[in-house]
VEXNUKE-86002 format. One record per residue (C-alpha): residue in one letter; residue number from 1; z, x, y. Coordinates in steps of 0.02 Angstrom, whole numbers. Layout:
! VEXNUKE-86002
aa: A, i: NUM, pz: Z, px: X, py: Y .
...
! end
This chain:
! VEXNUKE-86002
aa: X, i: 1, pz: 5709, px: 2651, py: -218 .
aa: X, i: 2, pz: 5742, px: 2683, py: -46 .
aa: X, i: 3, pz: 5916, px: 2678, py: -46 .
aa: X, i: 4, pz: 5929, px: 2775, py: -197 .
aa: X, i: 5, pz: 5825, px: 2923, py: -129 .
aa: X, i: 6, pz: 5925, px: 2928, py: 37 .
aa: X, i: 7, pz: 6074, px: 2922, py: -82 .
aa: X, i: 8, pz: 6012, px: 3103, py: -132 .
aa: X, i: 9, pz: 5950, px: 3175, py: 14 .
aa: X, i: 10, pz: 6123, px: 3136, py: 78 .
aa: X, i: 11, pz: 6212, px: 3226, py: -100 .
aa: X, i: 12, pz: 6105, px: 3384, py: -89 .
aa: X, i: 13, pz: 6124, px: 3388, py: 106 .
aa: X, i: 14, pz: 6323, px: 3397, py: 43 .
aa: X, i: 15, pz: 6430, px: 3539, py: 10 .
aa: X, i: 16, pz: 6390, px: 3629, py: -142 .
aa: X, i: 17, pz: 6563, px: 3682, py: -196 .
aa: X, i: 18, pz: 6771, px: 3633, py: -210 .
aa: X, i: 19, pz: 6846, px: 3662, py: -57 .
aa: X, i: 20, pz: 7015, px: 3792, py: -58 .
aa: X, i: 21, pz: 7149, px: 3723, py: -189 .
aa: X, i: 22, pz: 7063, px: 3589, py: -277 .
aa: X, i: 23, pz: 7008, px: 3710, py: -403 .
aa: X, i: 24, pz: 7180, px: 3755, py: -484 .
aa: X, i: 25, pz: 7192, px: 3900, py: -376 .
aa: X, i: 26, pz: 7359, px: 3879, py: -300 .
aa: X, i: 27, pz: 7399, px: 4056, py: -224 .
aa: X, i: 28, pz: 7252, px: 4114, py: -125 .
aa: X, i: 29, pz: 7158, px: 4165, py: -270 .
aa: X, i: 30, pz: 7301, px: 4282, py: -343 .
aa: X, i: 31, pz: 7450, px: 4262, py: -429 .
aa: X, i: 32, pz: 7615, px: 4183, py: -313 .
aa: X, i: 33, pz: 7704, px: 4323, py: -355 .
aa: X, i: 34, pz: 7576, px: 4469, py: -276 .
aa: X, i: 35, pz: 7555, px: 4348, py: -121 .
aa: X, i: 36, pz: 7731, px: 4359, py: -82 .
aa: X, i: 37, pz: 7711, px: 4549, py: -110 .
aa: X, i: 38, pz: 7566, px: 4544, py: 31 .
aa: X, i: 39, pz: 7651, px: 4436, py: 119 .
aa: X, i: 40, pz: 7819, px: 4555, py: 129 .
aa: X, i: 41, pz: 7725, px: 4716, py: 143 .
aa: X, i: 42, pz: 7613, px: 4655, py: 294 .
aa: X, i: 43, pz: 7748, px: 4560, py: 390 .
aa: X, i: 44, pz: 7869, px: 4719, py: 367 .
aa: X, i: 45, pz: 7739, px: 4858, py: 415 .
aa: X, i: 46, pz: 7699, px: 4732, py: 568 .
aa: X, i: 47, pz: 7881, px: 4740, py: 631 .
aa: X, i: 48, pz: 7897, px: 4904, py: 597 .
aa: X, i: 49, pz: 7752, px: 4948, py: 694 .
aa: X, i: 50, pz: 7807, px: 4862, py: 828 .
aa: X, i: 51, pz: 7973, px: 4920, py: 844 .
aa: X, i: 52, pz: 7872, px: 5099, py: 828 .
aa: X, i: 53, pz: 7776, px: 5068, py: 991 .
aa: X, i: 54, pz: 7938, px: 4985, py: 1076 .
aa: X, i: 55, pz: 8019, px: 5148, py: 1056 .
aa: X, i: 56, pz: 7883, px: 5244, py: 1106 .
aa: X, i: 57, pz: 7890, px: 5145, py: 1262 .
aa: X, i: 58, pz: 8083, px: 5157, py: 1310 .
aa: X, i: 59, pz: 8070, px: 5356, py: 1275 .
aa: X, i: 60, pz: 7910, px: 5348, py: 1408 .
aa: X, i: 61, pz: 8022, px: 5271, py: 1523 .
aa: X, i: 62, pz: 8176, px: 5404, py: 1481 .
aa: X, i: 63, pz: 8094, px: 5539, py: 1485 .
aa: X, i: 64, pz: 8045, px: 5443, py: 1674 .
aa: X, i: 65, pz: 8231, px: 5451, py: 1716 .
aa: X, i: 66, pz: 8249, px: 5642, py: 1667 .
aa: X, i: 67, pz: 8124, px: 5695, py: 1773 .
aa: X, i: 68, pz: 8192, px: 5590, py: 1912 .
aa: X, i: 69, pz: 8354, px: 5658, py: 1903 .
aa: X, i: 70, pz: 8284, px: 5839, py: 1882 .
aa: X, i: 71, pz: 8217, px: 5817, py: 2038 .
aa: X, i: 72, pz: 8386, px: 5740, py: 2134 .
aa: X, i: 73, pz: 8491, px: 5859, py: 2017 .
aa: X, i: 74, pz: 8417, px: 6007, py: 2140 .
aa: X, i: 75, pz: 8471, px: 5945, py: 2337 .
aa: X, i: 76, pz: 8647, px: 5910, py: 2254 .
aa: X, i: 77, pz: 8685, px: 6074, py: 2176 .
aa: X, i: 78, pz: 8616, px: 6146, py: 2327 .
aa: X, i: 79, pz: 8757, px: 6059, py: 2452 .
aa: X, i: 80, pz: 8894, px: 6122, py: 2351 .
aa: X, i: 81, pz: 8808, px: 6280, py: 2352 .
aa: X, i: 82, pz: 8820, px: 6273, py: 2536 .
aa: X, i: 83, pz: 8987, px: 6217, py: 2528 .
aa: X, i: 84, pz: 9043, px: 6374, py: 2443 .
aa: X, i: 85, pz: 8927, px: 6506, py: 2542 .
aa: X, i: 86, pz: 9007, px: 6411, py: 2695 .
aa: X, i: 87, pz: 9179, px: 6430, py: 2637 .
aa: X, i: 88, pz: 9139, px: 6622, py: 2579 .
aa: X, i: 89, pz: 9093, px: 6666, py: 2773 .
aa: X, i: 90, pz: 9228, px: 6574, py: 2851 .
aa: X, i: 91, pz: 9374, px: 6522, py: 2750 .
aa: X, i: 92, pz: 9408, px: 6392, py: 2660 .
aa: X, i: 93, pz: 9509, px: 6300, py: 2803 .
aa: X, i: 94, pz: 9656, px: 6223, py: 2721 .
aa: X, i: 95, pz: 9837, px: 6139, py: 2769 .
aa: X, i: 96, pz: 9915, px: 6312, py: 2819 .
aa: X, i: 97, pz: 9775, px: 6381, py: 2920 .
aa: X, i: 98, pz: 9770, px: 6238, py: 3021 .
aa: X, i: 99, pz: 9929, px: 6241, py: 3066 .
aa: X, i: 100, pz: 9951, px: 6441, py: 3100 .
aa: X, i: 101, pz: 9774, px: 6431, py: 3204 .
aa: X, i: 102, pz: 9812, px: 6290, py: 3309 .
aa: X, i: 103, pz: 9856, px: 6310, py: 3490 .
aa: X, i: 104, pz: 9957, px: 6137, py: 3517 .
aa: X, i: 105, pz: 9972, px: 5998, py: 3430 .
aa: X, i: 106, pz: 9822, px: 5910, py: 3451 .
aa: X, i: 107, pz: 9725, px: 6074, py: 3398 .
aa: X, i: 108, pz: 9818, px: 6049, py: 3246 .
aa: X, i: 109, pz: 9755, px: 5860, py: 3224 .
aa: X, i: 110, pz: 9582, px: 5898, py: 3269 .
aa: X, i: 111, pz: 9573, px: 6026, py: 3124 .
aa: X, i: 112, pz: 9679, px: 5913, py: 3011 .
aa: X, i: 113, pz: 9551, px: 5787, py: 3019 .
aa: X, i: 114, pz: 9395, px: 5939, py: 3010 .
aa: X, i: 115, pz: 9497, px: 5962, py: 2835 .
aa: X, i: 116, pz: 9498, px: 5788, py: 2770 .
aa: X, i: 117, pz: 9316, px: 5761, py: 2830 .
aa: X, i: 118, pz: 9251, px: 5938, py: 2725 .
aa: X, i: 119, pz: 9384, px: 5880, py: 2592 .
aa: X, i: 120, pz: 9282, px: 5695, py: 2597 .
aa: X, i: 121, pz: 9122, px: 5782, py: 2589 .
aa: X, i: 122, pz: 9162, px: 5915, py: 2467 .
aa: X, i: 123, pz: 9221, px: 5787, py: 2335 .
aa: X, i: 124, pz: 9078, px: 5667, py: 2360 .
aa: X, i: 125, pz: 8949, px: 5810, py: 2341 .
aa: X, i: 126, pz: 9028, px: 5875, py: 2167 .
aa: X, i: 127, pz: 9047, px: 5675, py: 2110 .
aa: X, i: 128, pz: 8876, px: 5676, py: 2140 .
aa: X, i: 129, pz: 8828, px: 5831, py: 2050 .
aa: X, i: 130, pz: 8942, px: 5759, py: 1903 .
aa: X, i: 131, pz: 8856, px: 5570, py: 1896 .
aa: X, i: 132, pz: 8702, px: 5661, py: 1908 .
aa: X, i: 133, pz: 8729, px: 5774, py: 1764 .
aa: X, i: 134, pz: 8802, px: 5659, py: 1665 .
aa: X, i: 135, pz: 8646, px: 5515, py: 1680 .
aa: X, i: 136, pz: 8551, px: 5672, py: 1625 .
aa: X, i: 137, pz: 8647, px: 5706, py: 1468 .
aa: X, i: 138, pz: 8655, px: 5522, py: 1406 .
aa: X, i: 139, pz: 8467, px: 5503, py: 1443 .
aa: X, i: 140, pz: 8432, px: 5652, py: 1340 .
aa: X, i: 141, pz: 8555, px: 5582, py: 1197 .
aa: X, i: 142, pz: 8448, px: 5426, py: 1197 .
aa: X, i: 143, pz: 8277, px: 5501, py: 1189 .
aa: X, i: 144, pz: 8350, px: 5589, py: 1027 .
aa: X, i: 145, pz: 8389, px: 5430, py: 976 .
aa: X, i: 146, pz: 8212, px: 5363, py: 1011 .
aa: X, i: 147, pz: 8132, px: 5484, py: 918 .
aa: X, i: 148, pz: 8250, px: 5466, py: 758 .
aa: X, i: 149, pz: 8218, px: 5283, py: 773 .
aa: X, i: 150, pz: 8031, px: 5313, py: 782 .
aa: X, i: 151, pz: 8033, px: 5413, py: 622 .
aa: X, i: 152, pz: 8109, px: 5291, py: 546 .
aa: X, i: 153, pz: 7981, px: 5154, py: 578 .
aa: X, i: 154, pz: 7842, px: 5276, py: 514 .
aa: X, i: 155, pz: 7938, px: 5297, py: 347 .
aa: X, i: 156, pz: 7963, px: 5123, py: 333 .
aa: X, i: 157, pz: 7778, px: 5078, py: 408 .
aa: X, i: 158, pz: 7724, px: 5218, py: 248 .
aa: X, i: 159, pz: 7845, px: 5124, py: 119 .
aa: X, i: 160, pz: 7756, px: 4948, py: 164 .
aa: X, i: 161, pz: 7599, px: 5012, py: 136 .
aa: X, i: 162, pz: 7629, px: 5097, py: -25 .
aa: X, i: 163, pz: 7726, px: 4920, py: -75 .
aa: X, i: 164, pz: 7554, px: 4824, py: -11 .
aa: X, i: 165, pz: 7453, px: 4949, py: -119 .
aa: X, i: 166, pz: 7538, px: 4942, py: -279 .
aa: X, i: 167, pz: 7561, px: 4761, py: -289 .
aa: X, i: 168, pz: 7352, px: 4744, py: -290 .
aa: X, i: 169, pz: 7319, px: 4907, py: -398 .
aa: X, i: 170, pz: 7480, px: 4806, py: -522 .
aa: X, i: 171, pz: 7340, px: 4644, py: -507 .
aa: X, i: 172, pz: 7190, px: 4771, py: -530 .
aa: X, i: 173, pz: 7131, px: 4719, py: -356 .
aa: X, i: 174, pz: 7166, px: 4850, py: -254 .
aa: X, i: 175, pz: 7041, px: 4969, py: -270 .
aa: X, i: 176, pz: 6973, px: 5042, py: -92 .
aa: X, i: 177, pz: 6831, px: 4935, py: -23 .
aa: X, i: 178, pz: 6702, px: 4949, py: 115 .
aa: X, i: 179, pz: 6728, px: 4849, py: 258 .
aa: X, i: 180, pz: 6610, px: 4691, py: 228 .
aa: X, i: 181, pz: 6440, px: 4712, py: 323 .
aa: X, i: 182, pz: 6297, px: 4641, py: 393 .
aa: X, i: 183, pz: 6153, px: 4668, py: 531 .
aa: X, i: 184, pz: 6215, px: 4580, py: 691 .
aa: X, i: 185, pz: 6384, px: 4541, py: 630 .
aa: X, i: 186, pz: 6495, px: 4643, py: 734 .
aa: X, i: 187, pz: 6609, px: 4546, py: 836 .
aa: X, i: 188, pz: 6692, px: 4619, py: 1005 .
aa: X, i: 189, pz: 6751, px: 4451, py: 1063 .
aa: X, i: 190, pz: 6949, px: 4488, py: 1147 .
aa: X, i: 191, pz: 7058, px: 4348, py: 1125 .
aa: X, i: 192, pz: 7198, px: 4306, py: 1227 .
aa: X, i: 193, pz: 7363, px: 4364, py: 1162 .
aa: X, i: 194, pz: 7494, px: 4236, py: 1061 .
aa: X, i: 195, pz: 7640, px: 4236, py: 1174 .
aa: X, i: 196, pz: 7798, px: 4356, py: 1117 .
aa: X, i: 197, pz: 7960, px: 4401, py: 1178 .
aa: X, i: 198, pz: 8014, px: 4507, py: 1326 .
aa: X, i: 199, pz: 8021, px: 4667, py: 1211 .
aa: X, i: 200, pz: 7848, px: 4631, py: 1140 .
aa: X, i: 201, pz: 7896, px: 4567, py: 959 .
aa: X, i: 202, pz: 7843, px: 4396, py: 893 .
aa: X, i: 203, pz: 7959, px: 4272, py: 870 .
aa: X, i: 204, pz: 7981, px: 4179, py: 701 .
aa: X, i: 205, pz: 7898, px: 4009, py: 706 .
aa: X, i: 206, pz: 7909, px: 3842, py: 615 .
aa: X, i: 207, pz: 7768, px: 3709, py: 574 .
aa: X, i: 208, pz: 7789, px: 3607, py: 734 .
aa: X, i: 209, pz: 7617, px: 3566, py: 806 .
aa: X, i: 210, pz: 7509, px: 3448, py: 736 .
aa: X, i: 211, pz: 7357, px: 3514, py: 631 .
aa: X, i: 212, pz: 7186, px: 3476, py: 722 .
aa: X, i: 213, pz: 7110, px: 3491, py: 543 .
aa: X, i: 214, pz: 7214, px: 3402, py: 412 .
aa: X, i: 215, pz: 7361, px: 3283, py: 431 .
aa: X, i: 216, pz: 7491, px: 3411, py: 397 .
aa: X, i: 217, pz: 7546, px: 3535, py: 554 .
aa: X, i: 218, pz: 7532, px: 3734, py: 588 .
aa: X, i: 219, pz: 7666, px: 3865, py: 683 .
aa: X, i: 220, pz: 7623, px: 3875, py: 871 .
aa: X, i: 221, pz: 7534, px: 4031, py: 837 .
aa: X, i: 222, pz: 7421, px: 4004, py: 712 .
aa: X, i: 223, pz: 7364, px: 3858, py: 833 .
aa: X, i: 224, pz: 7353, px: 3992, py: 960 .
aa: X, i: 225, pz: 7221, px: 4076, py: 834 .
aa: X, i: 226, pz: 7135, px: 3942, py: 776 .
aa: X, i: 227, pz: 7106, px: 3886, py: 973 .
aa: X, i: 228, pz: 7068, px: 4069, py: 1016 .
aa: X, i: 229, pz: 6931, px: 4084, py: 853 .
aa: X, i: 230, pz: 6832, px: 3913, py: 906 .
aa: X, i: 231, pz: 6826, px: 3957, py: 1099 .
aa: X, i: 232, pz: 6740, px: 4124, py: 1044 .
aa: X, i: 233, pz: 6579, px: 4014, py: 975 .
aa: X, i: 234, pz: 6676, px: 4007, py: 786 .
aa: X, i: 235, pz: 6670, px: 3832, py: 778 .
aa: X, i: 236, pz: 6595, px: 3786, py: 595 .
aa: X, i: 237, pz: 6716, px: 3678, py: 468 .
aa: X, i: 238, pz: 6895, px: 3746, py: 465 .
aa: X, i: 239, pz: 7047, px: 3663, py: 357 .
aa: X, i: 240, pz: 7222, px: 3737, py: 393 .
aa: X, i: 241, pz: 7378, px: 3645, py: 309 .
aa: X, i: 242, pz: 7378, px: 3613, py: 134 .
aa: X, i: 243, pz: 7514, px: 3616, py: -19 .
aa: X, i: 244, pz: 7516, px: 3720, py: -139 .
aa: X, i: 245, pz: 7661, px: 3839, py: -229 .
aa: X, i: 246, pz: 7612, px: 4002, py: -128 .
aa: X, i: 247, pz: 7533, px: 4086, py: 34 .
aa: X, i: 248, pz: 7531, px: 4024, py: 222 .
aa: X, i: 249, pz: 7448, px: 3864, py: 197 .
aa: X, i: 250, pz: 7614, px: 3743, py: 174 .
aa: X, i: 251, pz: 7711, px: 3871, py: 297 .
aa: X, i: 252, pz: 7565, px: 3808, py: 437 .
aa: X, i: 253, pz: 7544, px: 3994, py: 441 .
aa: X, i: 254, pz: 7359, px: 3994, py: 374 .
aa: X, i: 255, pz: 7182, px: 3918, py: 395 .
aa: X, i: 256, pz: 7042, px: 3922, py: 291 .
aa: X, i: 257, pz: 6859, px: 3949, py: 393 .
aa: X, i: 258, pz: 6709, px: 3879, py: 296 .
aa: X, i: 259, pz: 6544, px: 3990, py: 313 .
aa: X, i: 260, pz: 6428, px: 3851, py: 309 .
aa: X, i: 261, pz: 6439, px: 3721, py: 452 .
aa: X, i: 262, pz: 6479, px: 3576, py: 405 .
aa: X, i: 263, pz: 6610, px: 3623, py: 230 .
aa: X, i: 264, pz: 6653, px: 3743, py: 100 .
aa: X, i: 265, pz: 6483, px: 3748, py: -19 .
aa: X, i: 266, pz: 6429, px: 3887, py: -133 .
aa: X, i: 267, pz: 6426, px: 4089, py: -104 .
aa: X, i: 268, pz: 6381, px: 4107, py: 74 .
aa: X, i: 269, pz: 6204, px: 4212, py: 102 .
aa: X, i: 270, pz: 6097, px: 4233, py: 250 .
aa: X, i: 271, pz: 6176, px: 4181, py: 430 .
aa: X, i: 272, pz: 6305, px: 4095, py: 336 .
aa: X, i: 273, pz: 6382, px: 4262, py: 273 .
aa: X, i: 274, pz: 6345, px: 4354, py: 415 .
aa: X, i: 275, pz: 6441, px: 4208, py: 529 .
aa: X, i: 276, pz: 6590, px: 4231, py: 408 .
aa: X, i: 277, pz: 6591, px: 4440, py: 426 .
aa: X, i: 278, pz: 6577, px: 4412, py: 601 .
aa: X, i: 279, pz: 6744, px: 4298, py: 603 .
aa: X, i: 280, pz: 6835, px: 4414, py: 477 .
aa: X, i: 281, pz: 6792, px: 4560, py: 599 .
aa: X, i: 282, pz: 6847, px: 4434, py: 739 .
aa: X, i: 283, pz: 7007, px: 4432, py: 679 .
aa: X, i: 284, pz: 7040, px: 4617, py: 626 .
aa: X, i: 285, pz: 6989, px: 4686, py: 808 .
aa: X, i: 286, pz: 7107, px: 4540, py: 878 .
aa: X, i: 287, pz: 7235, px: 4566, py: 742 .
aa: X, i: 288, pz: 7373, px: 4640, py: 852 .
aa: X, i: 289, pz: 7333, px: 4503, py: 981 .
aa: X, i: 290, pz: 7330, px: 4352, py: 871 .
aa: X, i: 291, pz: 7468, px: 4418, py: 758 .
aa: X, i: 292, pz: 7370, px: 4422, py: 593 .
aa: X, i: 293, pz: 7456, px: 4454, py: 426 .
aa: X, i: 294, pz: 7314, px: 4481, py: 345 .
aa: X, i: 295, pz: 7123, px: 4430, py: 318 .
aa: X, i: 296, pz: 7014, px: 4365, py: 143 .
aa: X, i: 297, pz: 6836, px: 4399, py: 136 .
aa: X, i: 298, pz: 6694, px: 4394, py: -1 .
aa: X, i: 299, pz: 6819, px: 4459, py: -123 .
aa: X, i: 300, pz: 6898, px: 4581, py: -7 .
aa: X, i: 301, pz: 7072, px: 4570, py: 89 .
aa: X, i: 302, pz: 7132, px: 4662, py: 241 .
aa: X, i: 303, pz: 7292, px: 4726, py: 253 .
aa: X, i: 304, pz: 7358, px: 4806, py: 437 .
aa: X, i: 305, pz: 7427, px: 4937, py: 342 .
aa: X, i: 306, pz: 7266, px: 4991, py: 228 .
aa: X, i: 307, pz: 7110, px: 4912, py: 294 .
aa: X, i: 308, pz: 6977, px: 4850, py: 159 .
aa: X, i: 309, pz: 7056, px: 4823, py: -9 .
aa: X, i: 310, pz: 6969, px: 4766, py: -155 .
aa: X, i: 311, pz: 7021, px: 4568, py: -199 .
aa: X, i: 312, pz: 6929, px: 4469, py: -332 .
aa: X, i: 313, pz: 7075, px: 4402, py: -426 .
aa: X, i: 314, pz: 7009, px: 4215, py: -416 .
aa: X, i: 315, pz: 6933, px: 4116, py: -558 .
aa: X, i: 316, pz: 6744, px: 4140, py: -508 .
aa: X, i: 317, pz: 6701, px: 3992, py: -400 .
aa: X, i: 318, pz: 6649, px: 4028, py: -214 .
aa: X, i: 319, pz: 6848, px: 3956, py: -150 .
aa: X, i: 320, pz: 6957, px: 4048, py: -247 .
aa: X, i: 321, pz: 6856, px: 4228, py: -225 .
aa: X, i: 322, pz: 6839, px: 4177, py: -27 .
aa: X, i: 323, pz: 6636, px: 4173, py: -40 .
aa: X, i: 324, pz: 6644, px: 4021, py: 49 .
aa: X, i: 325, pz: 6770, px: 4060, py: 175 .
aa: X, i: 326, pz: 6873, px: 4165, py: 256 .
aa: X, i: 327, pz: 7066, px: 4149, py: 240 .
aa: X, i: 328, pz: 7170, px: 4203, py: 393 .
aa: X, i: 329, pz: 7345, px: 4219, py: 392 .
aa: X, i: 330, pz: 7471, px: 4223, py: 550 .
aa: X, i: 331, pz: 7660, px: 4309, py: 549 .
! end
C-alpha cells in the first residue's frame, strides 16, 4: 500500500504534458515550409540590419575625414596664396632674372639656389593642395556610396518583413498580437554579447559544442545564450538538440525553456507563466546581443522585423502551441 501510494505521489508530482516533438509536431508547431519562411525572413532582415548600422558607422567616420581635411584644406590654399601675392610684389624670380641681376658669379649661384628652394616649396605646397583636394573628393564619393548602400538595406530590411508577414497571414497566424504580459514580469537583465567579427556581423556557425541538455550538440552561440539565460536566475528545465524535419533544433541553433521547474507539463499559469514572459522578454531586450532569430511564446512569435505576431498553428497540446515553453532561436 505504501509503495503504491508513493508510486502516485511521485506520478502526479510529474510533468503533466509531452515534452517538444514527441507529439507529432515536427516543425515548431507550424508547417516546415512557413518555418523556413521565418527562418529566411528573420536571418535576412538581421543581416541587413546590420550591414545598415555598419554603413551608418563608416559614413560617421567619413564624414570625420571631410571635416578634417576642411580644416587642413585652409593653411594650404593659404601658402600658395602667399606664394602668388609674394610673387605679385616682387617678381616671380626665374632663370633670366637671376642671371641679369647678379653682380658676379656667386650672386648668380646664391639666387640660383633662392630659385630651386621657392621652386621646391612652390611645388610641394600645390601637391599638397592637390592630395588634399583629392582625399576630399573620394571621401565625398564614398559617403554617396554609404548612403545608397544604406537605402538599400532599408528596402531589403522592408522586403523581409513583408516576406515574414505573409508567410504567417498564408498560415492564418499572423495576425498582430500584444506583447505577452504579466505583473512583475519585465526583465532588464543585459547579457553579455555573442562574440562577432571585426565589422560587427555574426559569423555562420556549425553544431560543434556539446549540448549541456541532451546528447546531441548546439552552435557556439546558442551555447553563448543558453549560458547567458541561466546566469541571469533562468535556470528551470531547458532541452536544446533534438531531430526533427524543420526549425533550429537539429541545426543546434535552438532550445526549448520549460515554464515549470523541473519539465514541460501542462499550460503554464501563475509564476510559472509569468517566469516564461519574463525569459521571452529576456531574450527580445537581449536579442541584438545574443543574436536571436526569433522567439515562441503562449501562442505568439517574435519576429525582429514585426514584434508580436499571432502563432497558434500547433495541434492544441501545451508543446506544440509553446504554453509550456518558450522556443528561442539563434542565427
Amino acid at each position: 500500500m505504501l509503495i503504491a501510494i508513493s508510486g502516485l505521489a511521485v506520478a502526479v508530482a510529474g510533468p503533466a504534458g509531452a515534452a517538444p516533438g514527441d507529439n507529432g509536431d515536427d516543425g515548431e508547431g507550424a508547417p516546415k515550409s512557413l518555418i523556413q519562411q521565418l527562418q529566411a525572413a528573420s536571418k535576412g532582415f538581421l543581416e541587413a540590419q546590420e550591414a545598415l548600422t555598419n554603413s551608418r558607422k563608416r559614413q560617421t567616420q567619413l564624414a570625420a575625414k571631410v571635416k578634417q581635411l576642411d580644416a587642413e584644406l585652409g593653411p594650404r590654399q593659404a601658402a600658395i596664396d602667399e606664394i602668388v601675392q609674394q610673387s605679385y610684389r616682387t617678381g616671380r624670380l626665374g632663370p633670366m632674372t637671376a642671371l641679369l641681376t647678379a653682380n658676379s658669379s656667386g650672386s648668380f649661384l646664391d639666387r640660383a639656389e633662392t630659385l630651386e628652394t621657392v621652386a621646391v616649396k612652390e611645388n610641394a605646397a600645390v601637391a599638397d593642395l592637390k592630395a588634399n583636394r583629392d582625399a576630399q573628393q573620394r571621401a565625398k564619393l564614398a559617403i554617396d556610396a554609404e548612403v545608397r548602400n544604406q537605402q538599400k538595406q532599408v528596402n531589403l530590411m522592408a522586403k523581409r518583413k513583408v516576406q515574414a508577414e505573409n508567410a504567417l497571414k498564408a498560415a492564418n497566424a499572423g495576425e498582430d498580437a500584444d506583447e505577452p504580459s504579466d505583473s512583475q514580469a519585465s526583465s532588464s537583465n543585459k547579457a553579455s554579447p555573442a562574440p562577432r567579427n571585426r565589422d560587427g556581423s555574426l559569423s555562420e556557425e556549425g553544431c560543434t559544442r556539446k549540448d549541456p541538455t541532451t546528447s546531441g550538440c548546439l552552435t557556439p552561440r546558442t551555447l553563448h545564450a543558453l549560458k547567458e539565460a541561466q546566469a541571469d536566475g533562468f535556470t528551470r528545465y531547458v532541452a536544446c538538440f533534438r531531430e526533427q524535419n524543420s526549425g533550429e533544433h537539429p541545426k543546434g541553433q535552438a532550445c526549448d525553456f520549460a515554464a515549470e521547474k523541473n519539465g514541460f507539463g501542462g499550460v503554464a499559469s501563475g509564476g510559472d507563466k509569468t517566469y516564461g514572459t519574463r525569459l521571452a522578454n529576456y531574450f527580445i531586450s537581449n536579442s541584438s546581443r545574443l543574436g536571436v532569430l526569433y522567439v515562441i511564446w503562449f501562442k505568439r512569435i517574435w519576429l525582429p522585423s514585426s514584434g508580436w505576431k499571432s502563432y497558434s498553428r500547433g495541434n492544441g497540446d501545451p508543446s506544440s502551441d509553446h504554453t509550456n515553453h518558450v522556443h528561442l532561436s539563434v542565427r
